[in-house]
Steps between C-alpha positions, in 0.01 A plus 500: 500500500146497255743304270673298719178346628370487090808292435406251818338188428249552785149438288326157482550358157166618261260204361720584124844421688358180659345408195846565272665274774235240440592505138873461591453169710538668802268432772511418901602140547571290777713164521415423839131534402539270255694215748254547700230428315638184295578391890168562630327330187731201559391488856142525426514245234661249741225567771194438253688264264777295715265181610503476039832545478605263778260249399640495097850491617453253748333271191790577267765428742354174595420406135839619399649227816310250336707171422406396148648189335481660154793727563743257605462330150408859346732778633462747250114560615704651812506875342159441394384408796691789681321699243158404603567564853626850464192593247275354801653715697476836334153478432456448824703802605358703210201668711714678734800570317229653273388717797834571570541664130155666500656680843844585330307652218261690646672620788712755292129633343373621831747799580593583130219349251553338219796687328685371159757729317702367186747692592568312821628185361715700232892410615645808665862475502527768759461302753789328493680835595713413798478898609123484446450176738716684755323765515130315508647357789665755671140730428250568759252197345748277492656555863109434618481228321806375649350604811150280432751178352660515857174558710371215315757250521516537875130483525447202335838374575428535898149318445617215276785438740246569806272219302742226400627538856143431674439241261824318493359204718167466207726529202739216627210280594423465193768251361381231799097502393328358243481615127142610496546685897819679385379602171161651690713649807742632231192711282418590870852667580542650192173649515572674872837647293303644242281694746786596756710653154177636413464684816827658453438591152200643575675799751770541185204543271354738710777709543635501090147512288456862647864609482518383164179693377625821703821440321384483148322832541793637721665480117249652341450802636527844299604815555252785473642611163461139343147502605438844347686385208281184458172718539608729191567160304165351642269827464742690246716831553236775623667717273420313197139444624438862552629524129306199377141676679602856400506335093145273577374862649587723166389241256172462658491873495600535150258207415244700669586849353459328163097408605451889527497642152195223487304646835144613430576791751743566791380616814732694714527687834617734331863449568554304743331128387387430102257181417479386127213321453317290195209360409400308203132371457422150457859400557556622903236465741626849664714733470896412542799671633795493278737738638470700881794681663572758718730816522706525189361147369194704521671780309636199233154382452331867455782561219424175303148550525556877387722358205206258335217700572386330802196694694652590841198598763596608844332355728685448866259345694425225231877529405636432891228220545648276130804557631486367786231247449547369124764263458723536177372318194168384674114606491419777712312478828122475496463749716621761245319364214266771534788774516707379174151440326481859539838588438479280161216624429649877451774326254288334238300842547793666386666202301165539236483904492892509382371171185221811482236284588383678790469821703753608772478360810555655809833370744311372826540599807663332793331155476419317817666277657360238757573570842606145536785519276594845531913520600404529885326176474717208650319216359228466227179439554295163461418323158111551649563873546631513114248282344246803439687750370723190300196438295378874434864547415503223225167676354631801502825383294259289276352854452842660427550267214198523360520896503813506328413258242192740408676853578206594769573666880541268797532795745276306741701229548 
């Protein structure tokens, strides 16, 4: 049944598939929007611009019934005559056929946008399949849109006929009055027939924009597997993301493993969490971490610092509190300037008795660490807490260097 329903195109369509149908030329469209439109532009045009109209063709048809002597000697200036007339006469109608266009081209923007695909005016020859027409006719779109053809034709049908009917007696008036009163009454009637098609365009409309959008998406939809499908194509196969993190994760390890053998001295918990930290005066403001890890990363690190001599100094407290405060390949914390000063200060102790420079030092004890960044701590403390024991931290290192340039004791630091 799980697959069954997997297999069922029951989901809405994603933004990718409506997006790939974009691309295609395929988008919700509506004919009856469009008649409806060109219609009610037509009908607004002759409401605002019908006195214009009237009054240019009224002037060109009376010019054009003109006698003039010059054409009984001069026939041929008959066609240019005629073509005068008709020029007068499209200029005049130019405004509102150009409203009408404006409607016919815009009308098709508001449901679907402005959509253009090459590929739509390529010639596809199978169309002219008899068994494909069948069966677009014979298919569940095309039976509604023989449905809507039928709905429509009676609708407007019944209201034309319902129209010419009431206004039989005005329309046959017209051939016994006057050229200038039949030509007005005439813009008047057709004017009534734009708005009473208009009217019954207008329900047609209202019932075909929304089945037409619900259609288009109807076709669209996916199954649950297609949408899983498209999310491993979008945001790429877990599988080979795990993979592709796992790599990122062991070269940054290795890259950090490789900053170890250069560590001024690793601190350590003394199994559980190792800290390799350097510190090179004049170039680094404070000391750095190049390499931290836990568990057997911590193991990794003791055994690379073991292997090139590094100075390894247990020291938990101070260990837990780099580890979990010191971020990788960064300065350390203020707050355990003091602490590392110390710590460092051991090393170039024991760094200038092995050049024999110097007498043995002795390994200090468990340094302190500030309550404030102990492990239990949840946040760290403010910069204004820090400032203090920043600065007499930054003496005391300035201290450290200077001692092991010279070979004396910093035990005091």
């Amino acid at each position: 049944m799980a697959e069954d329903s997997d297999l069922e195109k029951t989901e809405s369509p994603s933004p990718r598939r409506l997006e790939q149908a974009r691309e295609d030329g395929r988008a919700p469209h509506s004919r009856e929007l469009a008649s409806f439109s060109v219609l009610l532009a037509a009908g607004v045009g002759l409401a605002f611009l019908g006195q214009d109209i009237m009054a240019g063709l009224r002037a060109d048809v009376v010019s054009g019934l003109m006698f003039d002597h010059s054409l009984v000697e001069h026939p041929d200036h008959l066609l240019e005559r005629l073509g005068h007339m008709s020029t007068a006469a499209m200029f005049g109608l130019l405004p509102w056929l150009g409203l009408v266009f404006a409607a016919a081209v815009v009308a098709p923007l508001t449901l679907s946008g402005f959509l253009f695909t090459p590929g739509n005016i390529m010639p596809d020859f199978s169309r002219l399949s008899p068994a494909r027409g069948l069966g677009n006719i014979l298919s569940s779109s095309g039976l509604a849109e023989l449905g809507k053809a039928i709905l429509k034709a009676v609708l407007i049908g019944g209201l034309g006929g319902w129209f010419l009917w009431t206004s039989r007696g005005a329309a046959l008036g017209l051939g016994h009055s006057s050229f200038p009163v039949a030509l007005e009454a005439g813009v008047h009637l057709l004017q009534r027939c734009v708005y009473v098609l208009l009217a019954g365009l207008g329900v047609v409309v209202a019932i075909d924009v929304p089945f037409q959008i619900w259609h288009f998406h109807d076709g669209l939809k996916m199954t649950r597997e297609e949408l899983r499908q498209e999310a491993r194509e979008s945001d790429g196969d877990p599988h080979v993301k795990a993979r592709i993190r796992q790599q990122q994760r062991e070269s940054a390890r290795r890259r950090m493993m490789s900053e170890v053998p250069g560590a001024d001295v690793v601190v350590t918990n003394p199994t559980h969490y190792a800290v390799a930290l350097r510190y090179e005066q004049g170039a680094m403001r404070a000391p750095r971490v190049v390499a931290k890890g836990g568990d057997l990363v911590a193991l990794r690190i003791r055994g690379l610092a073991e292997a090139h001599g590094v100075p390894i100094l247990e020291q938990p407290p101070l260990a837990r509190a780099l580890f979990k405060h010191a971020e990788l390949e960064r300065e350390i914390p203020p707050g355990l300037y003091a602490a590392v000063a110390e710590v460092l200060a051991y090393v170039f102790q024991l760094r200038a008795w092995r050049d024999g420079s110097g007498g043995q030092p002795t390994q200090p004890r468990t340094v302190e660490v500030p309550a404030e960044l102990a492990v239990a701590a949840a946040v760290l403390p403010a910069a204004t807490e820090l400032q203090p024991r920043a600065a007499a931290a930054a003496a005391g290192l300035e201290a450290i260097a200077a001692t092991s340039a010279v070979g004396g004791g910093v035990a005091g630091v």
